[in-house]
C-alpha positions as CSV (number, residue, x, y, z in Angstrom):
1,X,-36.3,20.6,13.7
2,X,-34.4,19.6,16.4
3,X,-34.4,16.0,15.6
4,X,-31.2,16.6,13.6
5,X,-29.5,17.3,17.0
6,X,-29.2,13.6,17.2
7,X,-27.3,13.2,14.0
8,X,-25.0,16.0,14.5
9,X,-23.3,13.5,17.4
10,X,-22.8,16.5,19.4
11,X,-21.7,16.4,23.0
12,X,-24.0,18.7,24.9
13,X,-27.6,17.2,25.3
14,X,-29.1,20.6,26.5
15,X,-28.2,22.7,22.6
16,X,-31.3,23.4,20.6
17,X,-31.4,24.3,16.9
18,X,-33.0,27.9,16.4
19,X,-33.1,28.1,12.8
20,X,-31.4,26.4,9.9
21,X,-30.3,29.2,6.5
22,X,-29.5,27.6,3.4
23,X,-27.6,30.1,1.0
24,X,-26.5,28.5,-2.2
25,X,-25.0,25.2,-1.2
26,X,-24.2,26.8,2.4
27,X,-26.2,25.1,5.1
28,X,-25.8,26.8,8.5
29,X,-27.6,26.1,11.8
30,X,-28.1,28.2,14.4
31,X,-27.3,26.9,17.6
32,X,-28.6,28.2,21.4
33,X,-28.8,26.8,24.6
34,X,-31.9,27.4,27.4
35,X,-31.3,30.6,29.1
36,X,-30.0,29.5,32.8
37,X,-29.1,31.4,35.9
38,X,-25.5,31.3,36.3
39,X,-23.6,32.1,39.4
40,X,-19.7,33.2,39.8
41,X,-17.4,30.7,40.4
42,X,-15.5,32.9,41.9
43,X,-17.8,35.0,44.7
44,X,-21.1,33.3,44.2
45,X,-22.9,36.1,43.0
46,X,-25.5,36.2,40.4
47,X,-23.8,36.6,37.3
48,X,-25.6,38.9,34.2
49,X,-25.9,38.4,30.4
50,X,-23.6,41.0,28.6
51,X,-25.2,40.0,25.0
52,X,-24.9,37.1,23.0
53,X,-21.9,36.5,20.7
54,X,-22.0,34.7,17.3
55,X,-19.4,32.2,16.9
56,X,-18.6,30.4,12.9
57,X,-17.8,26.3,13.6
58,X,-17.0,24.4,10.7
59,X,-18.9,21.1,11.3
60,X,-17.8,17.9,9.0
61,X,-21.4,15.7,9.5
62,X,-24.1,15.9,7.6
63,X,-23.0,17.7,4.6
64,X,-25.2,15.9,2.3
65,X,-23.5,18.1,-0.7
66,X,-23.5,21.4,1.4
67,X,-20.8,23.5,3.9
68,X,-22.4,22.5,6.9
69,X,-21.6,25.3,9.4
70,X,-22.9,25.8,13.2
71,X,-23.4,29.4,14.2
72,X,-23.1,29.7,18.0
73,X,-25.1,32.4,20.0
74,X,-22.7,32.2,23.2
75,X,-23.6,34.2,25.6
76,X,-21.3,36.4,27.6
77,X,-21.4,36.5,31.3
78,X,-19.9,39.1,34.2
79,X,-20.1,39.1,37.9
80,X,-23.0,41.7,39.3
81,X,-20.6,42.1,42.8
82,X,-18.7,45.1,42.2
83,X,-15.6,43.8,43.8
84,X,-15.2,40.7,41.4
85,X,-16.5,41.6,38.0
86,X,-15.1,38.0,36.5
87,X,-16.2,37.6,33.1
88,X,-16.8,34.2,31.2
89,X,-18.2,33.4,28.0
90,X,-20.5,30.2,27.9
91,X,-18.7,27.2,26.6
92,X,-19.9,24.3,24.4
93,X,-18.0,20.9,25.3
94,X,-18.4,19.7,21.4
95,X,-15.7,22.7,20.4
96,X,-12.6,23.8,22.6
97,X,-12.2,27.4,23.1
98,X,-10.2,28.8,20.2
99,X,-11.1,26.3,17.4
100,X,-13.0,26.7,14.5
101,X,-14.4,23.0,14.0
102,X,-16.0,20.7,16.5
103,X,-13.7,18.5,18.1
104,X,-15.1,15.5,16.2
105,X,-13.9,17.4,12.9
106,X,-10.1,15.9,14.3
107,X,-11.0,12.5,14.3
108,X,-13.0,12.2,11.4
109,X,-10.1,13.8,9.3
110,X,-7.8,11.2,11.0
111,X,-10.0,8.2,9.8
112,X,-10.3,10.1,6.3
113,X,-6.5,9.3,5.8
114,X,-7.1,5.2,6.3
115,X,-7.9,5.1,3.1
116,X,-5.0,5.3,0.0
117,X,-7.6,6.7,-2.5
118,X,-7.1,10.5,-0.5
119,X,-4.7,12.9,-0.3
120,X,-4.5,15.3,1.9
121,X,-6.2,17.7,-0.7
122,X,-8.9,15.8,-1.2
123,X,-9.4,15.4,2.2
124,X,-9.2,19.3,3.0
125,X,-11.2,20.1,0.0
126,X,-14.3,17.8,1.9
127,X,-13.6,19.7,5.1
128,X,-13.5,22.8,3.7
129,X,-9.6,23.5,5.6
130,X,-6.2,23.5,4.0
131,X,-4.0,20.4,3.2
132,X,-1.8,22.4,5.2
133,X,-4.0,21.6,8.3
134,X,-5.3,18.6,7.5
135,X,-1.7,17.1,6.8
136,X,-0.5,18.5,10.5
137,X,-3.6,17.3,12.3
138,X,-3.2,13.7,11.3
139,X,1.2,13.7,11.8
140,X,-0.5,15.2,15.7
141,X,-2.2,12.0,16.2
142,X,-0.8,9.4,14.3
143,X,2.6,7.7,15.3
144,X,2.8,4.3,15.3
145,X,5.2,2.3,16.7
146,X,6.9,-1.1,15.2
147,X,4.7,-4.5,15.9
148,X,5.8,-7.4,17.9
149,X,7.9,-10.0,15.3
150,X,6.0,-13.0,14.8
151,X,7.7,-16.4,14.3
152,X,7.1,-15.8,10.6
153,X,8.1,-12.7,9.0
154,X,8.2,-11.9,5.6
155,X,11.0,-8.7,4.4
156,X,11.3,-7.2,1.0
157,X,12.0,-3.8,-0.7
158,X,10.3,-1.3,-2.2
159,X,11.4,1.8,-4.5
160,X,10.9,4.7,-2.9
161,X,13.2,7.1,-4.2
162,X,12.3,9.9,-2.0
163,X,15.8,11.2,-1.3
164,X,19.4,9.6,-1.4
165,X,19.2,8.0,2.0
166,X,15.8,6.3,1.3
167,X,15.8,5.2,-2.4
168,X,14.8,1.3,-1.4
169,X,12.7,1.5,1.7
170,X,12.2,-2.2,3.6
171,X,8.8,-3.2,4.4
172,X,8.6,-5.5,7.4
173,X,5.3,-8.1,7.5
174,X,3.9,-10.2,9.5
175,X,3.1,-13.6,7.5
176,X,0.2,-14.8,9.4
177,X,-2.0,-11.9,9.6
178,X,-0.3,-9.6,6.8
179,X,0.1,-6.9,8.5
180,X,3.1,-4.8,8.3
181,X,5.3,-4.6,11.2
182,X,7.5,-1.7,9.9
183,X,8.7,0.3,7.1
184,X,12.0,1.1,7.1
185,X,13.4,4.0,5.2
186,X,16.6,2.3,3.6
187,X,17.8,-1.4,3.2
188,X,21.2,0.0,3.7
189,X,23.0,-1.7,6.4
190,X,24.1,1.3,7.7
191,X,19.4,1.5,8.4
192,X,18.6,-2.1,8.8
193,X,21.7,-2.9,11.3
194,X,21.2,-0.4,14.1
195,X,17.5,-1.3,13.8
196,X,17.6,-4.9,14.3
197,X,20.0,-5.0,17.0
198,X,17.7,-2.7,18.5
199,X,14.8,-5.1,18.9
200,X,15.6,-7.4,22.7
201,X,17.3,-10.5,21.4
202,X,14.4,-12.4,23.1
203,X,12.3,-11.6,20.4
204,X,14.2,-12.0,17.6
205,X,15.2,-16.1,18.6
206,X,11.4,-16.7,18.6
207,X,11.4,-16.0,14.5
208,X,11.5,-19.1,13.1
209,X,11.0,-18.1,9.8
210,X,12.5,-15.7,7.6
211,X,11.0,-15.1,4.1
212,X,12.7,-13.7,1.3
213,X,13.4,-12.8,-2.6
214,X,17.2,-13.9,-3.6
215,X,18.6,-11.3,-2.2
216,X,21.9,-12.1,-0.3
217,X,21.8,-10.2,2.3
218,X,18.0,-10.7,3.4
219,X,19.3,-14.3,3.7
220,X,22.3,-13.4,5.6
221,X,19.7,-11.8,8.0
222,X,19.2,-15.1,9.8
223,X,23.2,-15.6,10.6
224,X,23.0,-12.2,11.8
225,X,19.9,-11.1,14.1
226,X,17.7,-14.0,14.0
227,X,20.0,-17.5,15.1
228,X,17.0,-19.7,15.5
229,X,15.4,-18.8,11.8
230,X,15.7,-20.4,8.7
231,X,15.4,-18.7,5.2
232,X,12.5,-19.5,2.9
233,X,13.0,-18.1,-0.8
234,X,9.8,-17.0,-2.0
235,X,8.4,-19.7,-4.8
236,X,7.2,-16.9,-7.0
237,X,10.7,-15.3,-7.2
238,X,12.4,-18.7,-8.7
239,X,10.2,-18.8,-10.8
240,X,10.6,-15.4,-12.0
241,X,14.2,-15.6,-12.7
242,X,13.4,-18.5,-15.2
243,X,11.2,-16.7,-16.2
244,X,12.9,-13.8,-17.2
245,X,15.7,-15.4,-18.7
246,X,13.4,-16.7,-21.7
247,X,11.9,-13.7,-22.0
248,X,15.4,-12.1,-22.7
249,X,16.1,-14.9,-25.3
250,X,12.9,-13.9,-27.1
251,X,13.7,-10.4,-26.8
252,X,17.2,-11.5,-28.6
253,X,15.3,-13.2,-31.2
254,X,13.0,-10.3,-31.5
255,X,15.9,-7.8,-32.3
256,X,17.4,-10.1,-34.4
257,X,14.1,-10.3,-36.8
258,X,13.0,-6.8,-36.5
259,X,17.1,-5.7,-37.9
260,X,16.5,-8.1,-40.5
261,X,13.2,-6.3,-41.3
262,X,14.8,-3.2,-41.4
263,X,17.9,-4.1,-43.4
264,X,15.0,-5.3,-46.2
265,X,13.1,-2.2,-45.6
266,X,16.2,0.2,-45.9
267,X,17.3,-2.1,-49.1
268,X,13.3,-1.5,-50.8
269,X,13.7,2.1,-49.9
270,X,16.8,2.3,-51.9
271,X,16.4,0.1,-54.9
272,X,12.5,2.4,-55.5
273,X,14.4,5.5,-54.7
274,X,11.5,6.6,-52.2
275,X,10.7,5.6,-48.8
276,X,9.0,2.0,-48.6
277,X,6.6,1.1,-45.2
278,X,6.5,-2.6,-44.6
279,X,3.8,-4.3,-42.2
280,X,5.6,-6.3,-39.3
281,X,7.2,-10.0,-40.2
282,X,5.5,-12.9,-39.1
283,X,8.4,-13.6,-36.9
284,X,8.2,-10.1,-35.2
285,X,4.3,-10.2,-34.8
286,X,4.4,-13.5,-32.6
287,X,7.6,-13.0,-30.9
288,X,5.6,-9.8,-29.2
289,X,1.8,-10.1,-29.4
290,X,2.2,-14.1,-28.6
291,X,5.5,-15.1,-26.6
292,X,3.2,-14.6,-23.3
293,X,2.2,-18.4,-24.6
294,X,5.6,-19.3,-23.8
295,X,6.7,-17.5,-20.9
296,X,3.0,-18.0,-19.0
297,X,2.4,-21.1,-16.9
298,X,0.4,-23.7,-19.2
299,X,-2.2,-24.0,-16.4
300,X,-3.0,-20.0,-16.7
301,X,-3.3,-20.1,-20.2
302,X,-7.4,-20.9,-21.5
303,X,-6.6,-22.5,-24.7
304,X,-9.4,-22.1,-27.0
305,X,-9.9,-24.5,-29.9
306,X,-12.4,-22.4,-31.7
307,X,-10.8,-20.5,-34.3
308,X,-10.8,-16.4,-34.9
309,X,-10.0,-14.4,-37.7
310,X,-6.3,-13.6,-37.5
311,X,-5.8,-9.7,-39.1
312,X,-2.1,-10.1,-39.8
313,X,-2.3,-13.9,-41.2
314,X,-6.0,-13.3,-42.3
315,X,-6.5,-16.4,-41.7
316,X,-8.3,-18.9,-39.2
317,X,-6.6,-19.6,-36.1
318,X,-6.8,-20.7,-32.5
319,X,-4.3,-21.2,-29.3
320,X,-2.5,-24.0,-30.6
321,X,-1.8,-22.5,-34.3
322,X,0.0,-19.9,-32.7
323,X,2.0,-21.9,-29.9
324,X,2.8,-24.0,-33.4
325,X,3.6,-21.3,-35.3
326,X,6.2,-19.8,-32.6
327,X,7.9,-23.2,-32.2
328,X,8.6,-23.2,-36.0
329,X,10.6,-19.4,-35.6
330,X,13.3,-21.2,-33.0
331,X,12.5,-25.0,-31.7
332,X,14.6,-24.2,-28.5
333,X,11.6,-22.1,-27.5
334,X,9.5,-25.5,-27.1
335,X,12.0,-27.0,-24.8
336,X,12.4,-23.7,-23.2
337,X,8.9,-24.3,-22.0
338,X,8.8,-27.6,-21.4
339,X,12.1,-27.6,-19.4
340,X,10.0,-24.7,-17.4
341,X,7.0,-26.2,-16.5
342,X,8.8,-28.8,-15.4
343,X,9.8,-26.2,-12.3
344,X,6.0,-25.0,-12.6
345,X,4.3,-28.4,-11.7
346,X,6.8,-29.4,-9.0
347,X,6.4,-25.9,-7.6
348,X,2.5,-26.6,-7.3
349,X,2.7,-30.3,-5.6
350,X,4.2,-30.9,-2.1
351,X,2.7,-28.6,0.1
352,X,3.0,-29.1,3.3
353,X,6.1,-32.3,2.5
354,X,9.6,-30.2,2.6
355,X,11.1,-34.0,2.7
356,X,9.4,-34.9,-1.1
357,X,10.0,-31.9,-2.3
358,X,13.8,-31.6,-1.6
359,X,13.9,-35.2,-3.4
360,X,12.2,-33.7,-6.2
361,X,14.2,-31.1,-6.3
362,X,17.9,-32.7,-6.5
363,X,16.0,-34.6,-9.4
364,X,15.3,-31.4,-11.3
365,X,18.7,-29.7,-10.7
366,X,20.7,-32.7,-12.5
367,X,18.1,-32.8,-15.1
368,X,18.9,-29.1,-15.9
369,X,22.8,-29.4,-14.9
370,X,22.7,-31.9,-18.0
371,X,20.7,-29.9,-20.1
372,X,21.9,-28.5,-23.6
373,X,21.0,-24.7,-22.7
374,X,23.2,-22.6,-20.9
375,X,20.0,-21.2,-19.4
376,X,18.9,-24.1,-17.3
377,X,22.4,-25.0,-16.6
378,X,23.0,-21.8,-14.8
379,X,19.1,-22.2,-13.6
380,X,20.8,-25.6,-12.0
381,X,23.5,-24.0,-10.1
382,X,21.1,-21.0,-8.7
383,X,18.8,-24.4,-7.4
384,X,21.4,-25.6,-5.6
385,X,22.6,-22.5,-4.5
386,X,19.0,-21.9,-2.4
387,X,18.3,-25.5,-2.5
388,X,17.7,-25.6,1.6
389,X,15.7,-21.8,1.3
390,X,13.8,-23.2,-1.1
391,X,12.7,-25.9,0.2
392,X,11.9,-24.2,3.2
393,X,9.2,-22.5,1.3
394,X,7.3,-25.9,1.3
395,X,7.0,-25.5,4.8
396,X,2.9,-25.1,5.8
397,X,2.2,-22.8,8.4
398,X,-1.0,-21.7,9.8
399,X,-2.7,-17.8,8.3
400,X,-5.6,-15.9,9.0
401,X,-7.6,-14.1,6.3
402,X,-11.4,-13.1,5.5
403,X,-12.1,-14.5,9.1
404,X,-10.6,-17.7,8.6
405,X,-8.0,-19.9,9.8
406,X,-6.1,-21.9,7.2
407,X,-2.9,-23.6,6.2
408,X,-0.7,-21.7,4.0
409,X,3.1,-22.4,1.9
410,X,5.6,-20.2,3.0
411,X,5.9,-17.2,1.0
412,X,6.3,-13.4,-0.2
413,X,2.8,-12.9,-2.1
414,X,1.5,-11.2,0.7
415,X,4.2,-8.3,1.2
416,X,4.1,-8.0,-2.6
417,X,0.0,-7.1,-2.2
418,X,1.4,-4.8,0.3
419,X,4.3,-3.2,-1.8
420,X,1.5,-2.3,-4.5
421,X,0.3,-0.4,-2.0
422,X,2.7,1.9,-1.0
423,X,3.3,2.6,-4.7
424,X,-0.2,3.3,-5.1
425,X,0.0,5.7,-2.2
426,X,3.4,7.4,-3.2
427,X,1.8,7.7,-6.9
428,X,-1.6,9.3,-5.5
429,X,0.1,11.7,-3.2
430,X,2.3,12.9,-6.0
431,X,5.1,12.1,-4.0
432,X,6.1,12.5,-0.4
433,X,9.3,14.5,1.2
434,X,8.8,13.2,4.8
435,X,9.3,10.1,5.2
436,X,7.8,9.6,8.7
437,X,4.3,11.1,7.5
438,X,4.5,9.1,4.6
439,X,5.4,5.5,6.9
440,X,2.7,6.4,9.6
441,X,0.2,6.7,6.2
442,X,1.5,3.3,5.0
443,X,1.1,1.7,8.5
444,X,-2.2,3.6,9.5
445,X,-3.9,2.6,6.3
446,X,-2.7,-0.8,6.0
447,X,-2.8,-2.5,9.5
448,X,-6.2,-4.1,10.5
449,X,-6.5,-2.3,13.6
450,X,-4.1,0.3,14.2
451,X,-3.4,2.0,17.9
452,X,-2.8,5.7,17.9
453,X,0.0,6.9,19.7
454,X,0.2,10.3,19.0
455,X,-0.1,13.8,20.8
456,X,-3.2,15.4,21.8
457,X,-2.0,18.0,24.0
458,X,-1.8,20.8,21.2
459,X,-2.1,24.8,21.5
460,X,-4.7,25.6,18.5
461,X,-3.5,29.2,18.2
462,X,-0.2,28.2,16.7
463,X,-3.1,27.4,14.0
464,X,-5.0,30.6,13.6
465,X,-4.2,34.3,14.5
466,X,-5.5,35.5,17.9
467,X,-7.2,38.2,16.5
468,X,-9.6,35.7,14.8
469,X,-11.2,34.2,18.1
């Protein structure tokens, strides 16, 4: 029985296991230690056993599907010299005097909260304690402080929306090892001014590297605080804006068709005097199940020749019937694409050749500058606008990952992994009020190998009433 001592990762070496009950899915172990002569520390006297006193620990290991709870028989001791009388009761070093769980119950709660799947519900509900507690015992030993800058640092926002002075928090990363250096509550300059200036000016002229969406002021962050930086416009973000600006042609198109529709419809309705239900057009059908063909990169898209039953057209068709068939709604959509993947490909070559690249570049922006569309004429001037940031993203810098070394472009994909995650965690917590909890949860859970800094000097009765001891 008493081989389980050595699972239980309990402190003292000389505790035995008595008995073990198990009521229901209640499994509690009764705890002793050898019977030893003990001595005042006060007089020296031989000291005599007033009784044994059952003390309840909650005890997190080994629940196996059950309460696991430790029953202590602590003995009580007082002074046989008359003129003393000092009582003590024996102590166990795996729980402090006052607490109802071991002190490894602290810990383990602590390393509960690295991962974003729990909330501090779920995580009381397996310890058996309140959120309540739970929530203060990991704000007691968790505050961590900002991380060094890196000469390559990646910034972007993320909607919080937790009160009006933190609606867009600012998540802080460093590029080569993705881990986040802070979250700050705002963006507002008013947040992001005091805090930079903040940080010794030493350590801000060794960033070399500032990475970015399109956001003015994130560029103007490298006039400001960081002299020796340059600005890199995320890749992903260019492409985006193109991106959208299709999609918001298609959606024109689509409102356009699906008004027609409804004009027809309303006319049908009218002329049978009763209400007439007509199936979607062929124009609205592919302009939203099948624009995705347009506004995806041609390299993402598995084409299949092989054709499938179509249940609007209830006919044969495969990839290209459809592309075909949305060209024939609007041929600008066509050179849409084409005019777009030509910003694609030269997106995907010149790693590593910011020279190239900045050729290619001027190329593109007079091709579009002479273009027919307004859209890739303003697409043009917002290419020159971030020409140099842009190219700056071609830069190749070194990143470590899954153990490895390895050359990576310049860019934002990283901190948007890490944005994801801090929605997930504002979404599974059901929303947060304190925004210090919530950024020492972010960073906690997030960095590879965070260092506590919290407080362990605590007074457990502020936690439970006296009379309960």
């Amino acid at each position: 029985m008493n081989n389980i001592t050595d699972l239980l990762d309990l402190e003292d070496s000389d505790i035995k296991i008595s008995d073990i009950i198990i009521e229901g899915q209640t499994k509690t172990l009764i705890i002793e230690t050898p019977p030893v002569a003990s001595y005042c520390p006060i007089c020296g006297f031989r000291m005599h056993s007033r009784g044994v006193k059952k003390r309840t620990i909650n005890h997190p290991i080994l629940q196996d599907g059950y309460s696991l709870i430790l029953l202590l028989k602590q003995r009580r001791w007082r002074c046989s010299n008359p003129d003393c009388l000092y009582e003590v009761n024996e102590s166990f070093r795996f729980v402090n005097k006052g607490r109802r769980t071991t002190n490894a119950t602290d810990m383990l709660i602590v390393e509960a909260y690295r991962n974003l799947l729990e909330t501090s519900a779920s995580i009381a509900k397996r310890f058996h304690m309140s959120d309540t507690y739970v929530h203060e015992i990991f704000d007691r030993y968790v505050k961590l402080d900002r991380l060094p800058l890196t000469d390559a640092i990646s910034i972007d926002e993320v909607h919080l929306d937790m009160d009006d002075d933190c609606k867009y928090a600012l998540v802080i990363q460093d590029f080569h090892t993705s881990n986040p250096i802070d979250l700050l509550r705002s963006r507002r300059t008013s947040v992001t001014e005091p805090y930079f200036v903040s940080i010794p000016a030493t350590e801000r002229n060794q960033v070399k590297y500032l990475i970015s969406d399109m956001y003015n002021p994130y560029i103007a962050y490298v006039e400001k605080y960081f002299p020796n930086a340059v600005p890199v416009v995320d890749s992903f973000h260019v492409i985006q804006w193109i991106t959208r600006s299709i999609d918001n042609y298609i959606r024109q198109l689509l409102k356009k068709y699906r008004q027609r529709d409804r004009e027809y419809q309303d006319k049908l309705s009218y002329e049978q005097q009763r209400p007439v239900s007509l199936p979607p057009s062929d124009e609205v059908y592919l302009l939203q199940k099948y624009r995705w063909l347009i506004l995806s990169n041609q390299s993402n898209i598995r084409y299949h020749s092989d054709p499938r039953m179509d249940s609007h057209f209830h006919v044969l068709m495969n990839t290209y019937d459809y592309e075909d068939a949305l060209f024939r709604i609007d041929p600008n959509l066509k050179d849409f694409r084409d005019l777009k993947e030509m910003y694609v490909q030269f997106n995907s070559r010149n790693g590593g050749n910011p020279l190239l690249a900045r050729n290619e570049l001027k190329e593109l922006i007079q091709t579009y500058k002479s273009s027919q569309f307004e859209i890739f004429r303003d697409f043009a001037s917002l290419l020159k606008k971030f020409e140099d940031p842009i190219v700056n993203s071609f830069i190749m810098v070194e990143k470590i990952g899954n153990g490895k070394i390895y050359d990576a472009r310049l860019s934002n994909g990283p901190i948007e992994s890490i944005n994801r995650k801090v929605k997930d965690l504002k979404r599974l917590g059901r929303g947060f009020r304190n925004f210090e909890h919530f950024r020492n949860r972010f960073l906690f859970a997030t960095r590879q190998t965070p260092v506590l800094n919290g407080i362990t000097d605590y007074n457990p009765v502020t936690y439970y009433e006296k009379d309960d001891f």
